[in-house]
LOGULO-831164 format. One line per 10 residues: number of its first residue (from 0); their letters; for each residue x, y, z of N, C-alpha, C. Coordinates in steps of 0.1 Angstrom, whole numbers. Each point is the difference from the previous one (the first is absolute). Layout:
NUM) a) X/Y/Z/X/Y/Z/X/Y/Z  ...
***
This chain:
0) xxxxxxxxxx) 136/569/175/-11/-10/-2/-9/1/12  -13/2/-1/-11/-4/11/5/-15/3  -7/1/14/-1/-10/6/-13/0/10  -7/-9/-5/-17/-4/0/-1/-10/12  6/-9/-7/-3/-19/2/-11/-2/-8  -4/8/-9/-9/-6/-8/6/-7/-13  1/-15/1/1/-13/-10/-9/-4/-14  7/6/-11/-11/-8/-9/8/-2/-12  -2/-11/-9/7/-5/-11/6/11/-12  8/-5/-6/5/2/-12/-11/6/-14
10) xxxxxxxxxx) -10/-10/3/-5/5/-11/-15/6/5  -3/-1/17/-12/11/0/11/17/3  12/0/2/4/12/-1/0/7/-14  3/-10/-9/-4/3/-18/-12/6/1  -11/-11/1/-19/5/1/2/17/14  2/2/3/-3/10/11/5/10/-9  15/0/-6/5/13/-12/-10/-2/-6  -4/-8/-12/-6/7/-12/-15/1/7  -8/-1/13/-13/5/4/1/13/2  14/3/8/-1/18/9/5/6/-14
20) xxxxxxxxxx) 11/-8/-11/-2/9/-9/-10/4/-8  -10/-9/-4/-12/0/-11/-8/7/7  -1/1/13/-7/6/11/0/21/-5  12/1/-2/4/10/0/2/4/-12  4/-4/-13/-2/6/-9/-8/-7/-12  -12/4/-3/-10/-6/-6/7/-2/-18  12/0/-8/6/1/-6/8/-14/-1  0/-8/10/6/-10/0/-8/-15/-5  6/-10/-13/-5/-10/-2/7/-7/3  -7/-15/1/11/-12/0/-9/-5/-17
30) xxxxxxxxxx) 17/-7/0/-7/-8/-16/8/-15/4  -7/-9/-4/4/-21/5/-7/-5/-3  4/-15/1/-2/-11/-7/-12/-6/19  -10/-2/1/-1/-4/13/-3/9/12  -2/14/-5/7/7/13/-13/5/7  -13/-4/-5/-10/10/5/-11/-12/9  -5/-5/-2/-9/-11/7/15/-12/6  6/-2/-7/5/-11/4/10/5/8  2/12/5/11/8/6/13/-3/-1  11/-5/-10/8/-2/-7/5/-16/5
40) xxxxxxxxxx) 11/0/-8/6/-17/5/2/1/12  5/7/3/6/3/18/-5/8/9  -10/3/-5/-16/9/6/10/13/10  6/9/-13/5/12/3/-9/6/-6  -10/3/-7/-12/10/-6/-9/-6/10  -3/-6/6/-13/-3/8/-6/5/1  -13/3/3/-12/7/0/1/15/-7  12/1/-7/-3/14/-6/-9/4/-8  -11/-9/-6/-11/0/-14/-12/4/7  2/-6/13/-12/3/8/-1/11/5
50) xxxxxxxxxx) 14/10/2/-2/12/3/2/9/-10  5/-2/-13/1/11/-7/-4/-4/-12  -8/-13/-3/-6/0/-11/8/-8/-14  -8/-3/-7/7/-6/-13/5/9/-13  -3/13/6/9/11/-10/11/2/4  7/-2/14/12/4/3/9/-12/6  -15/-15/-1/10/-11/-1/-3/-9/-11  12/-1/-6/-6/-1/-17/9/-17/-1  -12/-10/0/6/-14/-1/0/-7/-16  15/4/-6/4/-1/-17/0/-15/-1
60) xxxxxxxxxx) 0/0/-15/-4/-14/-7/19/-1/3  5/-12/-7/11/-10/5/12/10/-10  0/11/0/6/4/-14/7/10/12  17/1/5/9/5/4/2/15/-10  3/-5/-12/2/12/-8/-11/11/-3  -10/-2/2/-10/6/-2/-6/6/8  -4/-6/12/3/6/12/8/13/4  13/-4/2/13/9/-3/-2/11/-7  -4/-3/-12/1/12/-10/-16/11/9  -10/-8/2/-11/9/4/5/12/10
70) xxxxxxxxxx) 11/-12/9/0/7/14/8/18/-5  8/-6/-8/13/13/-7/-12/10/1  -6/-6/-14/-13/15/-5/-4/4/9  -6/-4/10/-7/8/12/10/8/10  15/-4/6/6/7/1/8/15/-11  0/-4/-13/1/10/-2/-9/12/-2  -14/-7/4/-8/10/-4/-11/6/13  7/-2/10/0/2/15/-8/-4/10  -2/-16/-2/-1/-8/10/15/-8/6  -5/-3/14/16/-6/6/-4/-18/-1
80) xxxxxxxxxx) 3/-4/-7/-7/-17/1/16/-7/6  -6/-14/4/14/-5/8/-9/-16/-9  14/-5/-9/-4/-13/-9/5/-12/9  -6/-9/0/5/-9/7/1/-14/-9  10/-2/0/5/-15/-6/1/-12/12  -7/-10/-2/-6/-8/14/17/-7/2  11/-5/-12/9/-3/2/13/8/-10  9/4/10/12/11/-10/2/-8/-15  3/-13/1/1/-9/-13/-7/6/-9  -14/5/3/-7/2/-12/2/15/-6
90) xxxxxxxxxx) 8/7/8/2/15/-1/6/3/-19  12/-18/-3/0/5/-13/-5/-2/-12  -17/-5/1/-5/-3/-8/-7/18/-4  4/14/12/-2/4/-5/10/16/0  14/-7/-2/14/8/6/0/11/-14  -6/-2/-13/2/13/-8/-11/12/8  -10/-7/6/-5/13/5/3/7/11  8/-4/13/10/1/7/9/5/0  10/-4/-8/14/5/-4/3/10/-10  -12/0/-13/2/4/-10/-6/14/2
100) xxxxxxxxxx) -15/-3/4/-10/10/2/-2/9/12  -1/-6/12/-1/8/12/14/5/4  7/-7/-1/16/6/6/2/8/-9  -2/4/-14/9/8/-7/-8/13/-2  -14/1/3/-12/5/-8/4/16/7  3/2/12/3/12/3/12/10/-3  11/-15/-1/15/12/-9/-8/1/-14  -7/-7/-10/2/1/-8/-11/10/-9  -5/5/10/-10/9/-3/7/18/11  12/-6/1/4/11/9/-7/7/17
110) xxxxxxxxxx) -5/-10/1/-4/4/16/-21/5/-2  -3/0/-13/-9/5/-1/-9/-11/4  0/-19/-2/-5/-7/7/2/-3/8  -10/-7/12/8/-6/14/-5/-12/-1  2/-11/4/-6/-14/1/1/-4/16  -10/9/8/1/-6/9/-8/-11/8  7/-15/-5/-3/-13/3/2/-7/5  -3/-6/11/4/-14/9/0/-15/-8  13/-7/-3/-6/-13/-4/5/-7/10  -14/-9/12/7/-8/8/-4/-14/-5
120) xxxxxxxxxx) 10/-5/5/3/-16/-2/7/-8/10  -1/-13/3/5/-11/8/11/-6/-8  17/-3/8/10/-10/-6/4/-8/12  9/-7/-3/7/-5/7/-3/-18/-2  8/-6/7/-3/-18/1/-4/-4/14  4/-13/-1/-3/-3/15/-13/-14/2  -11/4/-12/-10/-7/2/-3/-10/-11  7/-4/-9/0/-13/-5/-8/5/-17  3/15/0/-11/3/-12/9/0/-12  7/-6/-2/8/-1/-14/6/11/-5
130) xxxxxxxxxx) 5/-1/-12/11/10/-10/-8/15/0  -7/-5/-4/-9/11/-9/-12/6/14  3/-4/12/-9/7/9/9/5/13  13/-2/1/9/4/15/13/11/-6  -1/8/-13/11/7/1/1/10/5  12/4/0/4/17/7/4/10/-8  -5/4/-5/2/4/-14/4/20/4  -1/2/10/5/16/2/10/7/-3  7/-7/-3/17/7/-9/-7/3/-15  -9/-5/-5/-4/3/-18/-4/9/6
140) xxxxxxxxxx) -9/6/7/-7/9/1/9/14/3  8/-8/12/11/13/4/10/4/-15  7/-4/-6/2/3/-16/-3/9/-7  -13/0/0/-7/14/-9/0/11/11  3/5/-8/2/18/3/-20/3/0  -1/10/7/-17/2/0/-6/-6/13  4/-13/4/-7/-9/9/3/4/12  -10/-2/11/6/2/16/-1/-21/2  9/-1/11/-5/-16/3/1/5/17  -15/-8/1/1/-3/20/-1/-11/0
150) xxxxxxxxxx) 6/-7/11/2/-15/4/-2/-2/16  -10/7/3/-6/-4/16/6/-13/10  4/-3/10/0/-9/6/-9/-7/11  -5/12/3/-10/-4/14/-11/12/-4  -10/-3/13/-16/4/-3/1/18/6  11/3/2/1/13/4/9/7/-11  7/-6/-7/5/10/-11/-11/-8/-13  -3/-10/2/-13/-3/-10/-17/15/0  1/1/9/-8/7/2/3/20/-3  12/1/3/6/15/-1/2/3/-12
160) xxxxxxxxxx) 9/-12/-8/6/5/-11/-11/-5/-12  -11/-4/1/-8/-3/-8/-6/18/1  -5/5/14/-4/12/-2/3/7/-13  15/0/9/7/11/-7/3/2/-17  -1/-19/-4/-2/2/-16/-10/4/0  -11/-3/4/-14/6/-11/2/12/4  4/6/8/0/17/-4/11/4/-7  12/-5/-7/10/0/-9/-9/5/-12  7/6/-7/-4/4/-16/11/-7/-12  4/-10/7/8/-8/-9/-7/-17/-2
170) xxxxxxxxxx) 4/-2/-11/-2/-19/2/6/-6/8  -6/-9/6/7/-4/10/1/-18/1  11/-4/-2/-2/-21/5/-1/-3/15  -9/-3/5/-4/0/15/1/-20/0  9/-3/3/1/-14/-1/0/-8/20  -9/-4/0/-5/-10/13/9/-15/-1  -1/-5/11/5/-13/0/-12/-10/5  -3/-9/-10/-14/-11/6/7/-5/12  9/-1/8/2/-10/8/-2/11/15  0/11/-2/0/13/9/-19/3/2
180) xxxxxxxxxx) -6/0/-8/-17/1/1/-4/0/15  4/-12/6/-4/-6/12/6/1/14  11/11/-4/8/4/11/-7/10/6  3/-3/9/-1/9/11/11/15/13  -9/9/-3/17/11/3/-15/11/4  10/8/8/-6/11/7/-6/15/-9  -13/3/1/-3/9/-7/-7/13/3  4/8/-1/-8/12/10/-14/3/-10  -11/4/5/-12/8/-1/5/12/-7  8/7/3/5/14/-3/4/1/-12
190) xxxxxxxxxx) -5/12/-5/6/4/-15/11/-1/1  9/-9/-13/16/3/3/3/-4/-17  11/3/-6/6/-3/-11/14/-2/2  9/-5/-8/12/-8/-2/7/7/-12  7/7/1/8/7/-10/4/-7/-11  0/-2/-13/12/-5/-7/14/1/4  11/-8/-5/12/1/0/4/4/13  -4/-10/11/5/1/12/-3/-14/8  16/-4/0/-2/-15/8/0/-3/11  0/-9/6/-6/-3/15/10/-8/4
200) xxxxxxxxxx) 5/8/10/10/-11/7/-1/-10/13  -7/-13/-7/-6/-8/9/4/-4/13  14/-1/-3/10/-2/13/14/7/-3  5/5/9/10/10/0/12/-18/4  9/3/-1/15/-7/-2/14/6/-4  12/-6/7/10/6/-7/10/-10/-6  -2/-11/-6/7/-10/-4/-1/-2/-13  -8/0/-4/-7/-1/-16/-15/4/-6  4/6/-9/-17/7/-9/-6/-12/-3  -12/0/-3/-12/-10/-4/-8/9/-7
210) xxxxxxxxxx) -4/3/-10/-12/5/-7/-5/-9/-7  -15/4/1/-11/-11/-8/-14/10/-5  -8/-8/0/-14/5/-5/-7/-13/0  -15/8/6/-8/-15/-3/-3/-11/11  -2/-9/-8/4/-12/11/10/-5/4  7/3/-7/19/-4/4/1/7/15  -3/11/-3/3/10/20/-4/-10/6  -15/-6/1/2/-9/13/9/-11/-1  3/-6/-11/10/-12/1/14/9/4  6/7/-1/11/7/3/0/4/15
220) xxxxxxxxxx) -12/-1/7/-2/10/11/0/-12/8  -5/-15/0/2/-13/2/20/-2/1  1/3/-7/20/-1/-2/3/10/11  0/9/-4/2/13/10/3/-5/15  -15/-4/2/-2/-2/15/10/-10/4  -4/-8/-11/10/-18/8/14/8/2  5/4/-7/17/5/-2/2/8/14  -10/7/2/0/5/14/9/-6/13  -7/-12/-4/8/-12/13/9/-5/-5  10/7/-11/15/-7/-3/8/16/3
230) xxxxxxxxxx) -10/5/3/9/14/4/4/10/-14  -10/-5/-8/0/12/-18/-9/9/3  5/10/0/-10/11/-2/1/7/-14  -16/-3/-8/-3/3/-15/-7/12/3  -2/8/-8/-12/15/-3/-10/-8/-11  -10/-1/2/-11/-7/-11/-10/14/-8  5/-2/-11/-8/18/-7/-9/-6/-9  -15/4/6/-9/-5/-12/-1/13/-11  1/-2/-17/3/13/-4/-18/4/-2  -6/-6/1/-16/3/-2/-1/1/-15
240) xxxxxxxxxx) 8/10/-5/-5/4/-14/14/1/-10  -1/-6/-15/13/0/-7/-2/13/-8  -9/7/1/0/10/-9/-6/9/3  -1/12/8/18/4/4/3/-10/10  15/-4/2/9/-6/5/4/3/9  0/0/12/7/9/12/14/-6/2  13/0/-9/7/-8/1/12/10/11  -5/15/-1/6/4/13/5/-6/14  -12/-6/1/-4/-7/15/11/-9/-4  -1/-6/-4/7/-16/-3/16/6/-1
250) xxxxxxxxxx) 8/10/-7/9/5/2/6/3/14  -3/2/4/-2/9/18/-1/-10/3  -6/-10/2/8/-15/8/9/-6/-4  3/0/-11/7/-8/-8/15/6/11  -1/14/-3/10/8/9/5/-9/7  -10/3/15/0/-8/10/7/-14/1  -9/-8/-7/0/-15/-5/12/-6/-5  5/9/-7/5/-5/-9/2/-12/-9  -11/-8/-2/-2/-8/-6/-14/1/-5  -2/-7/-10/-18/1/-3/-7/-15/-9
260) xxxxxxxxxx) -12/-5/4/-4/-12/-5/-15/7/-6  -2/-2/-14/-13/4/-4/-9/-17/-3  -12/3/4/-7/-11/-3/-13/4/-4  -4/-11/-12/-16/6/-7/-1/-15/-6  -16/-4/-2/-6/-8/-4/0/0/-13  6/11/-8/-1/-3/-14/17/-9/-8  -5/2/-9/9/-9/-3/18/3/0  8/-3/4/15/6/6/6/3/-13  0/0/-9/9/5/-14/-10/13/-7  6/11/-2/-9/11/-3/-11/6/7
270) xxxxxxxxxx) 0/-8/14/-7/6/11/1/19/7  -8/6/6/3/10/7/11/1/5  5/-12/8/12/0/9/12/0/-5  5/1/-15/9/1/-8/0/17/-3  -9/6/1/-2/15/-2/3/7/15  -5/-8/7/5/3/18/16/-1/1  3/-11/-4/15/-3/6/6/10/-13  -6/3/-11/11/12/-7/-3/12/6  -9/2/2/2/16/10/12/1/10  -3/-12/9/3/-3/12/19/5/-2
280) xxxxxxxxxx) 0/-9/-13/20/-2/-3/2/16/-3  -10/3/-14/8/16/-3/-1/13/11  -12/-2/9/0/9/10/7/0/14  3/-17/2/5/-4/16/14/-13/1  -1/0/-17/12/-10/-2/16/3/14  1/10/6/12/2/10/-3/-5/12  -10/-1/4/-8/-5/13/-2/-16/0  2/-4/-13/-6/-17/1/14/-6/2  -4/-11/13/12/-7/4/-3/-16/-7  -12/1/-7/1/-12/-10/-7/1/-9
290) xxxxxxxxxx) 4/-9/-9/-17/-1/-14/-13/2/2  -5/8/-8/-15/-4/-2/-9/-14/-2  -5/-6/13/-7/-7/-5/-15/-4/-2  -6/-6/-13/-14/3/0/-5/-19/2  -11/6/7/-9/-15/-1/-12/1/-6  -3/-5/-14/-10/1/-4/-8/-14/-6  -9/-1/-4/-7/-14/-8/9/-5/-11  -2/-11/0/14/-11/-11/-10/2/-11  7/-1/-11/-3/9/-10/-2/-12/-11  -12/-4/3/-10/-11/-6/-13/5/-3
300) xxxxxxxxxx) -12/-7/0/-15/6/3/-2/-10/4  -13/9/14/4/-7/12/-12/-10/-1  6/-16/6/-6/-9/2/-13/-2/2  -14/-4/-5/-15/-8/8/4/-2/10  12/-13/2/4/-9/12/3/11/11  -8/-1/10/7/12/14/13/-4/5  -2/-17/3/18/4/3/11/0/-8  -3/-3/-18/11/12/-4/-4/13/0  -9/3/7/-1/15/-6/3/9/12  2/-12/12/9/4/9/12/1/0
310) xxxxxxxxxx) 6/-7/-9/15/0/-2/4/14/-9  -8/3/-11/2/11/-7/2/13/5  -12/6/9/-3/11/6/11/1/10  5/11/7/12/1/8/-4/-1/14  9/-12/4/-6/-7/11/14/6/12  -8/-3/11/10/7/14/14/-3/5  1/-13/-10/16/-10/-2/5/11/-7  -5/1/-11/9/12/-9/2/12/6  -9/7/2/-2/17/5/13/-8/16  -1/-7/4/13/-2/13/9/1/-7
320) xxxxxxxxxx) 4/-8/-9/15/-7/-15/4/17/2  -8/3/-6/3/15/-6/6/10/10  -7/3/13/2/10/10/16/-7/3  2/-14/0/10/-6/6/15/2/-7  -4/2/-13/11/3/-11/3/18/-3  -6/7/5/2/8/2/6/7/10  0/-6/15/4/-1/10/11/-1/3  5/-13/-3/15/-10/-2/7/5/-15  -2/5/-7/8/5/-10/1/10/-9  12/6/2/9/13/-2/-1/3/-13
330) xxxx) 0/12/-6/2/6/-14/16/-2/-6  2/-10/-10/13/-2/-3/4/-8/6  -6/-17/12/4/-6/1/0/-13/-7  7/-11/-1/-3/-8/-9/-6/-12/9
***
């Protein structure tokens, strides 16, 4: 990683990829709801209209599905367009074109088509925006076969692995967290990219695994530290991206660790972290000196009210519950 000291948010690291990208290959559209004069909800397109014009920033009527489908045709027909859904919620008003169409379109034409597309979008809770506007919806997406999923945490893998999709020749779910926009993290000037399927091991530890994604890493990294001064030493792995998985990494501590806590903002029953902890058992099941445990969202839809919707989302009492119960107790104890 450079090291600059140059500081700038979450989502002007977003705006700086898609400039040096569109910069560079004249082949590149955005297609949204918002995204060109009004520089999006979260003013991640910002001034892009002004520099490259209303053919390559194309601000669509309220129609998700239609949209979607445009962006496909122009990717198949060799433009690189990156669609943007102002919230993931709305992604399945247009999931047959997603799941049915871009994910499958290359096996099912035998490699003869490529769909190489970015769909980014904002999830997560936190801000009081109801059912239908705070989900985490990245495990649907991880599901289908066809799809890549990136799940950025901070403004320096926000900025790399964004590169690195738009130069991908695959579809891609590029999912942001609204509560992350405004953050602030170190970003170098220098050309750099972020590999797929390689996680970041935020803090090294030899007591217990922690893996997350998202916003959960800083809530976990919040735990981490405190535990510090009880004398726990955790390894915190942000996995950056569920598809590919770098569940390697997470193995190889687990080693170490011998224990492992997964945590994610989506919802805890049929979450990612049930696909995590099965790897984890069939590839490292000899190594774990206790259960797998996951902390995920209570499995409701999540509250208007913020302070239940603070109770819902997995709060730093739990992600402790959990490291604690894995700690204190043995495989085959009662």
């Amino acid at each position: 990683m450079f090291t600059n000291g140059r500081q700038i948010t979450y989502a002007e690291a977003l705006n700086e990829a898609l400039h040096e990208e569109m910069a560079a290959n004249e082949n590149i559209i955005i297609l949204g709801e918002d995204i060109g004069q009004y520089g999006g909800v979260f003013n991640v397109t910002k001034d892009l209209i002004n520099k490259f014009g209303k053919e390559r920033i194309i601000d669509t009527p309220i129609s998700e599905a239609g949209f979607t489908g445009a962006g496909i045709g122009a990717a198949m027909t060799g433009l690189k367009p990156i669609v943007e859904f102002m919230w993931i919620d709305f992604t399945f008003v247009a999931l047959d074109q997603i799941l049915n169409q871009a994910a499958k379109m290359t096996y099912m034409s035998g490699g003869q088509t490529k769909v190489p597309i970015v769909f980014r979008t904002q999830g997560g809770g936190g801000r009081g925006n109801g059912a239908q506007h705070s989900q985490s919806l990245e495990t649907i997406f991880a599901h289908v076969p066809g799809l890549k999923v990136v799940v950025p945490s901070n403004p320096y893998d926000a900025k790399g692995l964004l590169k690195t999709a738009i130069r991908d020749n695959c579809p891609i779910m590029f999912i942001e967290n609204k509560l992350l926009y405004n953050m602030k993290g170190e970003v170098p000037e220098e050309e750099y990219t972020i590999p797929f399927g390689q996680a970041n091991i935020v803090i090294e530890g030899s007591d217990v695994t922690v893996v997350s994604l998202s916003r959960t890493v800083h809530e976990c990294k919040k735990v981490v530290d405190s535990l510090k001064e009880r004398g726990i030493s955790a390894e915190l792995i942000d996995l950056r991206t569920l598809v590919p998985m770098d569940s390697q990494t997470v193995i190889d501590s687990v080693k170490k660790t011998n224990r492992l806590v997964i945590v994610h903002e989506a919802v805890e029953s049929f979450g990612w972290g049930a696909e995590l902890s099965s790897i984890v058992q069939e590839q490292a099941f000899d190594y774990l000196d206790a259960p797998v445990k996951r902390v995920g969202s209570l499995s409701v839809p999540i509250p208007y009210n913020m302070a239940l919707e603070k109770e819902v989302l997995p709060t730093e009492a739990r992600i402790v519950e959990a490291i604690e119960e894995v700690l204190y107790t043995k495989v085959g104890t009662q």
